[in-house]
C-alpha positions, 0 to 999 in steps of 0.5 A: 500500500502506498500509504503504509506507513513503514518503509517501503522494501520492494522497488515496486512499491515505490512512487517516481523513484526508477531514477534513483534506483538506477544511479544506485545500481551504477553506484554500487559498482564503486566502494562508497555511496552516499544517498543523501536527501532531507528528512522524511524524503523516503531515503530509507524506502529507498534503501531498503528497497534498493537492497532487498532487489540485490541478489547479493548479500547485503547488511542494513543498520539503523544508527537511529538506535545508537542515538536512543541507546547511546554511542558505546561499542557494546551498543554499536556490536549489539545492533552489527550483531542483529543486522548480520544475523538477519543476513545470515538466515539467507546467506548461510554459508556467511556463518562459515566465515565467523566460525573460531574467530575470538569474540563470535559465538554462532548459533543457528543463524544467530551471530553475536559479537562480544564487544568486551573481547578486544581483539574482535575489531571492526576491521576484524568483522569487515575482513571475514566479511570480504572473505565470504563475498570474494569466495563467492567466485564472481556471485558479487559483493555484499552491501554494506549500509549505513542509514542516517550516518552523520551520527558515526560521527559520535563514535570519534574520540574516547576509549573504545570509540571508532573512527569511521573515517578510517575504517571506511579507507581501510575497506576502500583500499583493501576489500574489494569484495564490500560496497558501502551504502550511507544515507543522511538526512542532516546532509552538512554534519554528515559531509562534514563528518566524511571532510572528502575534500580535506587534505588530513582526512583519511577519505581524502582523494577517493572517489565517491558516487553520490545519489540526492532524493529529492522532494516530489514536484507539486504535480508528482505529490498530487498523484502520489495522492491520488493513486494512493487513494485510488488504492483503498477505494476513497474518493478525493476531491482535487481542491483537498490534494492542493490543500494538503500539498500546499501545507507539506510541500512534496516530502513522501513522509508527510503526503503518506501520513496524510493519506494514512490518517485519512484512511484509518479515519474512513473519510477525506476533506479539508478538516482532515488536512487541517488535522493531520497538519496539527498532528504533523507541527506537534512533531516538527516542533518536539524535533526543533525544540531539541535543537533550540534547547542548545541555543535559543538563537537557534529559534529566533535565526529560524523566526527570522527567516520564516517571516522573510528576512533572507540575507545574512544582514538581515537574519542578524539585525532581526535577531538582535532586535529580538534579544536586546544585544549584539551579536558577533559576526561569527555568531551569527554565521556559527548560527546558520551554517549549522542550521544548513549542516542540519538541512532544516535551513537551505542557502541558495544563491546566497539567500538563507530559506526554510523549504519546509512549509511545515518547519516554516509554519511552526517558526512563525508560530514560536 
């Protein structure tokens, strides 16, 4: 169903997507890919679509759980664990290859890597996993994925803690038997977490296929609407789909909410748009109030843009107008450079804008 609301994991369920799954077909001939895209865009539909069409191994991790349980190596073994052991029920003969290795116990299908045992690394589990996908003589390579990988970047630093960076040009250099797959959604903090054009970076220098999903156009949105509804048998009048396009612009993720609420409730109409647009800036705003707990500035930088002001100057002179005070030059760019790193806040020609009609509405409202 189109409108369910899980990702989507067939091609065939996917809406205008035959593009992007061909660029990923293409990019998955070299070491790295990032698939990158705003939150909500259908990145992960994508992905785990894309992966489940593969006639190949292929390993999908969800770092949105190291954000819930914390950046540790116990967590981090946890969910590699979870995730080869779901590859390992259709590629059996994975499990040879971590059969004897200190700090894995194998199981049936089950796969459990101990995080206490310090000679089982990361490097260690790529290396067997290379080694069961080049002894597949010419059956291909296995899939290594990442969704939403900016948050790697918590791994740096610490005792016990990984530098993805340079486990990352280890496996591009030496196993050529693994292909990388990273999404993220705060495009900037994962860019700058990779720094692929930075000289001192460990990535520096190797060439990496990128794919952008982008927001649907006015049209395609409208029939996303309409084939979704035509699915479950409801009629919908088109004034109702401009409604809802023009409050949620062309995000899958808020068209399919949409849809599935008016589906759960039996009926479509404007009370519902306005509905599901109450429902959807509750949600907005729980994920914008983390962010300005860290800097009120964060609020009023994004109060200014969704009142108008555009330029540099002018997001500055309407803050400082707000807070009684000042501010720094480097504040102020501080401020929006990391708004753009977290994708709610986009720079276009040198005019600073919030894409997101809802993110907009709910910054008016603050």
């Amino acid at each position: 169903m189109l409108f369910d609301p899980r990702p989507k994991e067939r091609v065939d369920e996917l809406f205008d997507r035959d593009e992007e799954v061909k660029l990923l077909r293409s990019s998955v001939n070299t070491p790295l890919t990032l698939l990158l895209g705003v939150r909500r865009v259908g990145k992960t539909s994508l992905l785990k679509s894309f992966l489940g069409s593969l006639n190949t191994p292929h390993i999908y991790l969800d770092l949105r759980v190291l954000e819930e349980e914390g950046y540790s190596r116990a967590h981090l073994y946890r969910l590699l664990s979870d995730a080869v052991s779901k590859c390992t029920f259709r590629w059996r003969r994975m499990l040879e290859h971590f059969r004897g290795v200190k700090g894995v116990s194998v199981s049936g299908f089950r796969v459990e890597f101990d995080w206490r045992e310090e000679t089982l690394t990361l490097t260690g589990i790529l290396d067997r996993l290379n080694d069961y996908a080049l002894s597949r003589a010419g059956e291909g390579f296995v899939v290594v994925s990442f969704d939403e990988a900016q948050v790697l970047r918590f791994m740096v630093g610490g005792k016990g803690r990984v530098d993805f960076r340079s486990l990352l040009a280890y496996a591009y250099d030496n196993l050529s038997g693994l292909r990388f797959i990273l999404t993220g959604s705060e495009v900037g903090l994962l860019l700058d977490f990779l720094r692929l054009d930075d000289a001192s970076s460990p990535l520096y220098g190797r060439y990496v296929s990128t794919v952008r999903v982008e927001r649907f156009t006015r049209d395609m949105s409208v029939e996303f609407l309409r084939r979704g509804f035509r699915e479950v048998n409801m009629v919908v009048s088109d004034d109702v789909l401009e409604a809802i396009v023009e409050k949620v612009d062309g995000i899958a993720g808020w068209l399919t909410y949409f849809g599935y609420m008016c589906f759960k409730s039996g009926s479509v109409s404007k009370e519902n748009v306005e509905a599901v647009t109450k429902k959807a800036l509750r949600l907005v705003g729980k994920e914008l109030e983390e962010l300005f707990k860290r800097s009120s500035q964060y609020k009023h930088v994004m109060k200014a843009i969704s009142l108008g002001a555009s330029s540099w100057s002018g997001i500055k002179k309407a803050v400082e107008a707000w807070v009684g005070r000042r501010l720094t030059n480097a504040e102020t760019t501080r401020f929006l450079n990391t708004l753009v790193n977290l994708s709610v806040v986009e720079k276009v020609d040198g005019e600073y804008k919030i894409r997101d009609p809802l993110i907009a509405e709910y910054c008016k409202r603050i």
